[in-house]
C-alpha positions in Angstrom: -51.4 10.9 29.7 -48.3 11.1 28.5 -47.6 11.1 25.0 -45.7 7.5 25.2 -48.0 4.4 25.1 -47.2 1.0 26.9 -47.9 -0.2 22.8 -45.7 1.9 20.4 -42.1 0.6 19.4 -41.7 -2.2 21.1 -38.9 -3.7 19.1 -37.5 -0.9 18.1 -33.8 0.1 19.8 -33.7 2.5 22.3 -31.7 6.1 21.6 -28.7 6.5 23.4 -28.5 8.5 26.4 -25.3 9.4 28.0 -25.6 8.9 31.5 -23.9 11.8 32.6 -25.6 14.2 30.6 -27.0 15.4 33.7 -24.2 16.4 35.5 -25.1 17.5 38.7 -26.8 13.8 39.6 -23.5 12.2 41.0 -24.2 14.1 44.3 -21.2 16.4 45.1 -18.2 17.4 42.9 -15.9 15.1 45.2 -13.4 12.6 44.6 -12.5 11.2 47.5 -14.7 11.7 51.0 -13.2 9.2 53.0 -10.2 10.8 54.4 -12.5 13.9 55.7 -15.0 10.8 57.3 -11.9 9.0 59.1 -10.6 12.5 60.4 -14.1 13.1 61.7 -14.8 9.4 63.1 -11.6 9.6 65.0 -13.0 12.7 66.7 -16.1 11.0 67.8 -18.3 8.5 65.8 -21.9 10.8 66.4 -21.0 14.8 65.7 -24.2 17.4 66.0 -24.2 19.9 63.8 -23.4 21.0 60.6 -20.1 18.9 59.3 -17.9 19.8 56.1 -17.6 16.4 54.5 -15.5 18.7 51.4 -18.0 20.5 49.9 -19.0 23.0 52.4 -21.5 22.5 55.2 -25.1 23.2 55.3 -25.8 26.3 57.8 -28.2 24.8 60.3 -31.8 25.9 61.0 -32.4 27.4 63.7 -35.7 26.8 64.4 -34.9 23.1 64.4 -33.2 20.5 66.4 -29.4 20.5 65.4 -28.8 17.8 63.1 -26.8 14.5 63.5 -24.1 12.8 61.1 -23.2 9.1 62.8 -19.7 8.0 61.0 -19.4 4.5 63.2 -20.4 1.0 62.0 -22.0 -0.1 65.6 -23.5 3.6 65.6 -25.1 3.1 62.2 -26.4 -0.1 63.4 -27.8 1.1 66.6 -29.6 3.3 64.9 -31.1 0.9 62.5 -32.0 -1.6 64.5 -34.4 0.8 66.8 -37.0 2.1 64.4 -38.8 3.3 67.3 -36.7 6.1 68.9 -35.4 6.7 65.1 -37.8 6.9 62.6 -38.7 6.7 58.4 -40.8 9.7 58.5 -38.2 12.2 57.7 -38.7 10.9 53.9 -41.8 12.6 53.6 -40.2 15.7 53.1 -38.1 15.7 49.7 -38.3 12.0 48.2 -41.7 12.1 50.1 -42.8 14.8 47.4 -41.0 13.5 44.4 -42.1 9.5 44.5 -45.3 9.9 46.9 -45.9 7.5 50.2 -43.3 4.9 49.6 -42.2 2.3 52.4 -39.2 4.4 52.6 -40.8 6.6 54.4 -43.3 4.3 57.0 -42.7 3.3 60.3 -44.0 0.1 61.3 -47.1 -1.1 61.4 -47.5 0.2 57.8 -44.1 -0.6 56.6 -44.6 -4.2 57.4 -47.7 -4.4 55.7 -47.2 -2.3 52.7 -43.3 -4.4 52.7 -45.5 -7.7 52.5 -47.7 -6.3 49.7 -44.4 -5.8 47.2 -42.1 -7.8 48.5 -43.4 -11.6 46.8 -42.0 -10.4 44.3 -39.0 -10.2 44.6 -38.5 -13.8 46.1 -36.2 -16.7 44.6 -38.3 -18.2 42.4 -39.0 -14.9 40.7 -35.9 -14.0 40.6 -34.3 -17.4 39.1 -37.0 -16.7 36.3 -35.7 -13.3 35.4 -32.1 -14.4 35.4 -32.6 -17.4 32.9 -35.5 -15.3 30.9 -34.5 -11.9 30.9 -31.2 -10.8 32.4 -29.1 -12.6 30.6 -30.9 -11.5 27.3 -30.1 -8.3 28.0 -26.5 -8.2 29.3 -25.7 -10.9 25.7 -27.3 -7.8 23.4 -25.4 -5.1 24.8 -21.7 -7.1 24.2 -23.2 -7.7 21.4 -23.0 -4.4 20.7 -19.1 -4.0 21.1 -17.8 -7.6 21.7 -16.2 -7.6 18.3 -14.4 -4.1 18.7 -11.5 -4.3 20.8 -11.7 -1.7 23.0 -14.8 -0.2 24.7 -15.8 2.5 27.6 -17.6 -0.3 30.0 -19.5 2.3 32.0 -21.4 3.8 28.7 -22.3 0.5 26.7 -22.5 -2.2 29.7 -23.2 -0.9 33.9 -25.5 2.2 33.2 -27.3 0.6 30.5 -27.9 -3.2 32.0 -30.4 -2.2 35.4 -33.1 -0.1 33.5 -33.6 -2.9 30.5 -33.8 -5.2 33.1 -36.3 -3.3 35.1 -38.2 -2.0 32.6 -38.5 -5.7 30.8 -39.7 -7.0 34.4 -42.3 -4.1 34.1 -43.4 -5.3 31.0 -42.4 -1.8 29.3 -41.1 -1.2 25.6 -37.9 -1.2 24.9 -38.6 2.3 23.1 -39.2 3.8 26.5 -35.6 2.8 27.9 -34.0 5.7 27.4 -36.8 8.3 29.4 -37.0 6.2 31.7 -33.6 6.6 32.6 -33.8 10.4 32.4 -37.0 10.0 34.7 -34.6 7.8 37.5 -32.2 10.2 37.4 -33.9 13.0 37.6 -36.0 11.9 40.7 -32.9 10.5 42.4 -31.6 14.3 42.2 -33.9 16.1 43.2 -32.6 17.6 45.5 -30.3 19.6 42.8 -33.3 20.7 40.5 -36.3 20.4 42.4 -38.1 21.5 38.8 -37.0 18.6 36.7 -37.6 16.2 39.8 -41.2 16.9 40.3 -42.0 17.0 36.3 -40.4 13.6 36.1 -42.8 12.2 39.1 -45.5 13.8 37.0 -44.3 12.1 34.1 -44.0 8.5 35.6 -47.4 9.0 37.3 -49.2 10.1 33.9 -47.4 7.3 32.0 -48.1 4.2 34.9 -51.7 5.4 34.9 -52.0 4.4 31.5 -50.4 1.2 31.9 -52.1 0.0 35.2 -55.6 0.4 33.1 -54.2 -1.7 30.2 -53.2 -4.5 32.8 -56.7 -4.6 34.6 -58.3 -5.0 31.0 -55.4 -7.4 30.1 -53.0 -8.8 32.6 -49.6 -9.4 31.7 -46.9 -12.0 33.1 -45.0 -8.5 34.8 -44.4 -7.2 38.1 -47.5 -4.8 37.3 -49.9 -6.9 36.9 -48.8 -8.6 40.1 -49.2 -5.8 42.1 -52.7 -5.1 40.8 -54.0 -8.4 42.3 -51.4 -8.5 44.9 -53.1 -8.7 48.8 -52.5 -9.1 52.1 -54.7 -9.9 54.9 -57.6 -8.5 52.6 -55.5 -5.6 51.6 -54.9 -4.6 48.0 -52.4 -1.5 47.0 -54.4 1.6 45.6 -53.1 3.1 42.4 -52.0 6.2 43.9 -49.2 3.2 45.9 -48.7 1.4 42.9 -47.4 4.7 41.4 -45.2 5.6 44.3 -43.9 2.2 44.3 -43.0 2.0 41.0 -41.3 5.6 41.1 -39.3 3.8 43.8 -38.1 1.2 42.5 -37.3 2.4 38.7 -34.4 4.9 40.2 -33.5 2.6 43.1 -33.3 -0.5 40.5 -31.4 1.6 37.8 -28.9 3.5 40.2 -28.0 1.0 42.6 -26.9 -1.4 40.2 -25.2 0.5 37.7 -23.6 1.7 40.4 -22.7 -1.1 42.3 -21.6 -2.7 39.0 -19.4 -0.1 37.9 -17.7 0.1 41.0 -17.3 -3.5 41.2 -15.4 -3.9 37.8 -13.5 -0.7 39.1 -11.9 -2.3 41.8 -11.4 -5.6 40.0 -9.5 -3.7 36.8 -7.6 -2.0 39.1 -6.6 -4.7 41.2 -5.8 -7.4 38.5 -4.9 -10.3 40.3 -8.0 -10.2 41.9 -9.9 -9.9 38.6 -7.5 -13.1 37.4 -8.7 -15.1 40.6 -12.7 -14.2 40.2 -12.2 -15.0 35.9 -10.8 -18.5 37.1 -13.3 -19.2 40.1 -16.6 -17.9 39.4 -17.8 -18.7 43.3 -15.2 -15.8 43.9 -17.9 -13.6 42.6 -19.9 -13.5 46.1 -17.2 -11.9 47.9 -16.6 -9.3 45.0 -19.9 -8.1 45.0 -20.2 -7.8 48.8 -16.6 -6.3 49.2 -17.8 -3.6 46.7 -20.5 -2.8 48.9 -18.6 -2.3 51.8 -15.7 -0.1 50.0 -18.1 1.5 47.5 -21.9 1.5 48.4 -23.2 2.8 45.8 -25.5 5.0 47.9 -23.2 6.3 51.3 -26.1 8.3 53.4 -29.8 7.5 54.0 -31.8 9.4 57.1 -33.9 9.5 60.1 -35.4 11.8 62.5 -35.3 11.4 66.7 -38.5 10.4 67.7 -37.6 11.1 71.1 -35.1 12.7 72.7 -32.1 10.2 73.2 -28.6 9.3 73.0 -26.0 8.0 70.7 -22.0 7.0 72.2 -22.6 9.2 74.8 -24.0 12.1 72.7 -27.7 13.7 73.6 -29.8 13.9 70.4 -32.7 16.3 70.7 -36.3 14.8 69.9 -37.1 16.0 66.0 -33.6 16.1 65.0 -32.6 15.2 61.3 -29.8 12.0 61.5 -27.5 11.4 58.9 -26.0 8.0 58.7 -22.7 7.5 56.3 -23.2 4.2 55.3 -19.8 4.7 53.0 -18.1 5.8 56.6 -19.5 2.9 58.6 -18.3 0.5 56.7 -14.5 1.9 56.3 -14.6 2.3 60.2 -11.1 1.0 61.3 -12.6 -0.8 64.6 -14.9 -3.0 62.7 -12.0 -3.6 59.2 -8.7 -4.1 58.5 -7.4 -1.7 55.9 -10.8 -0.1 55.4 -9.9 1.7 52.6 -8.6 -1.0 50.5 -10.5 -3.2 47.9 -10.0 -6.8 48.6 -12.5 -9.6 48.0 -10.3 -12.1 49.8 -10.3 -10.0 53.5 -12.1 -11.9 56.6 -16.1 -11.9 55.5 -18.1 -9.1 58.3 -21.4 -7.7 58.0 -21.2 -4.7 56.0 -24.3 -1.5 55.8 -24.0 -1.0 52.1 -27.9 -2.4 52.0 -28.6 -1.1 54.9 -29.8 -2.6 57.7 -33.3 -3.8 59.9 -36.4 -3.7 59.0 -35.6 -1.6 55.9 -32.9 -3.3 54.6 -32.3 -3.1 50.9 -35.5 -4.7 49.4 -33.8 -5.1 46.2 -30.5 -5.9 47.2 -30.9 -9.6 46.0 -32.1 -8.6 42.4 -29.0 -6.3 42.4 -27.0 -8.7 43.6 -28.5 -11.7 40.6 -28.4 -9.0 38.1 -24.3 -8.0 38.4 -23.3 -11.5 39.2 -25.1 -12.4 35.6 -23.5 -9.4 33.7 -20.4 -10.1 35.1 -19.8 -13.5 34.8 -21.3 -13.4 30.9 -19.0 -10.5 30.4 -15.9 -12.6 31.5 -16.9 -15.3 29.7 -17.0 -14.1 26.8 -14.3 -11.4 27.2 -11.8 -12.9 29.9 -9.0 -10.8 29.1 -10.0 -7.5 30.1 -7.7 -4.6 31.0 -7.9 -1.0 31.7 -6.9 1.0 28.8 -7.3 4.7 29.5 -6.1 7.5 27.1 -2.5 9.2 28.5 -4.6 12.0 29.8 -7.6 10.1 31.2 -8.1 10.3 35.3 -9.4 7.1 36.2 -11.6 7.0 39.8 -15.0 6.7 41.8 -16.5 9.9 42.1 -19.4 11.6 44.4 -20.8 11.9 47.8 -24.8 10.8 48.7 -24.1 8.3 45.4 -20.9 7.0 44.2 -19.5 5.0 41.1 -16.8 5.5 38.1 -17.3 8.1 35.5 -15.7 5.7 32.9 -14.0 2.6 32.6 -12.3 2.4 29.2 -10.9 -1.3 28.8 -9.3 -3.0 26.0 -10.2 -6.7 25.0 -9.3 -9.6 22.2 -12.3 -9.0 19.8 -14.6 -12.2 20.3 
């Protein structure tokens, strides 16, 4: 068990944690992929092989199929729609490891049934409830924290910190925890760069939910654990070991998504002000803001799947057992489907956009992420609606990564409230 309790410090105020204190977790030292993605779409939406997105490519194995980026928007989709000839399973390998079964990974029939098990939870009534009860609590005590100063780095105090209170509250975990649980996110979600520090933070989360889940069978709670303790379907109740996997899915997916998404949302409304004036003076304008963000900035740009079969994709044979990568960030800046991909601009024609994904696994979060930022950024305009960008002389402004994207920093100066 870990040495945290479910019971210790629960009023007490979290430590800070800088959220790029691990620096290797934004995925790729790159600025700017898309120019390298155009360049490569143009040649042919589907390319097999290794590709050099800026960083270098991956030699291939060669006791393996060669594997398969898909830059297009209708290619992506394709994909996405036939979960048959294109499956989940290739999640079992790395996050498979790190977070245990998850319906990430699961092909139908299990993912619909597994889907079913977690997913009353996340319907409109629930979420209504969090946003009166909880999320706006949360976003109101962290401007609390710098409303009166004047000046303030939006990224550190506001969009990293927001998601994990807010996930952790609806877990029914103490606010004394925040902070490890946000080391614990984002060391799973990188895995992949320290394999190490990944797997001792699934051991963590495991060790510490176990203790948990036996204090909300001996006294439920009014949380999303104690819900998915009783939860059922068709007879069916989640073992622990699923509870555990789920809930190692969803604190990283809840906490990087949105801080993400967030952050790149009030990126491309600071940098485009009269945009920012327009959604400050017509709040309905946030809809469109949040979904053009997710089409010009997903906060996550690739997810995967493996050929079940042999097949083919605009013309090009995939071999049965290939790995697929699908640029989501590409897809939805593909000039055929958008006008001026690469530009931010909530006001453009409204298309379907990948940034959640798409079919049966569409984002199941995506409408707690999308509640969650429209909260924290229409309380942060209300009661600071004069925000500017206001870097120092030196200070390089942009959205950086590759497999996840969002600004390092977004230093903005205010009329102390």
């Amino acid at each position: 068990m870990s040495t945290m309790t479910a019971n210790t410090g629960a009023d007490q105020v979290p430590d800070r944690f800088d959220p790029f204190e691990l620096q290797d977790t934004v995925s790729g030292n790159i600025r700017d992929p898309y120019p390298r993605m155009h360049e490569l779409r143009r040649q042919s939406p589907v390319h097999v092989g290794p590709v050099d997105l800026g960083d270098g490519a991956t030699p291939a194995d060669p006791d393996r199929p060669p594997p398969v980026t898909v830059f297009g928007f209708d290619e992506v989709v394709q994909v996405l729609r036939d979960n048959e000839t294109f499956s989940s399973t290739v999640y079992e390998g790395v996050m498979g490891a790190v977070m245990g079964r998850t319906i990430l990974q699961m092909d139908e029939p299990d993912h619909r049934v597994h889907r079913a098990l977690v997913s009353p939870t996340f319907r409109s009534k629930v979420l209504q409830r969090w946003e009166e009860d909880l999320v706006q609590c949360v976003v109101n005590e962290l401007i609390d924290g710098f409303a009166d100063k004047g000046h303030v780095d939006l990224v550190q105090e506001l969009t990293f910190n927001f998601p994990v209170q807010v996930i952790a509250r609806i877990l029914g975990l103490p606010r004394s925890d925040f902070p490890v649980f946000q080391r614990w996110a984002i060391a799973i979600t990188s895995v992949a760069a320290n394999w190490e520090r990944g797997m001792a933070a699934s051991e963590a989360l495991r060790d510490y939910f176990a203790g948990i889940l036996e204090e909300r069978r001996q006294q439920p709670a009014d949380d999303l654990i104690s819900e998915l303790v009783v939860a059922e379907v068709d007879g069916r109740q989640l073992t622990d070991e699923e509870i555990y996997s789920f809930l190692r899915l969803l604190l990283p997916a809840g906490v990087e998504t949105t801080y993400r998404a967030s952050g790149s949302l009030l990126y491309g409304l600071l940098t485009n002000p009269d945009q920012l004036r327009a959604v400050v003076a017509d709040r309905e304008l946030m809809t469109p803001a949040f979904e053009e963000v997710i089409r010009w900035e997903p906060p996550v740009t690739v997810i995967l799947r493996r050929a079940a079969r042999a097949t083919e994709l605009a013309g090009v044979p995939i071999e049965e057992g290939a790995d697929i990568a699908l640029l989501l960030g590409a897809a939805n800046r593909d000039e055929r489907k958008y006008a001026e991909p690469d530009r931010y601009n909530l006001f453009r024609e409204s298309r379907q956009n990948v940034g959640f994904g798409f079919g049966i696994h569409v984002c199941l979060g995506m409408h707690l992420a999308r509640m969650e930022t429209r909260v924290a950024m229409n309380t942060l305009f209300d009661r600071l609606p004069d925000l500017h960008l206001d870097p120092a002389p030196d200070q390089d402004l942009h959205i950086h990564g590759m497999a996840f994207r969002s600004p390092i920093s977004l230093p903005v100066a205010f009329t102390p409230a």
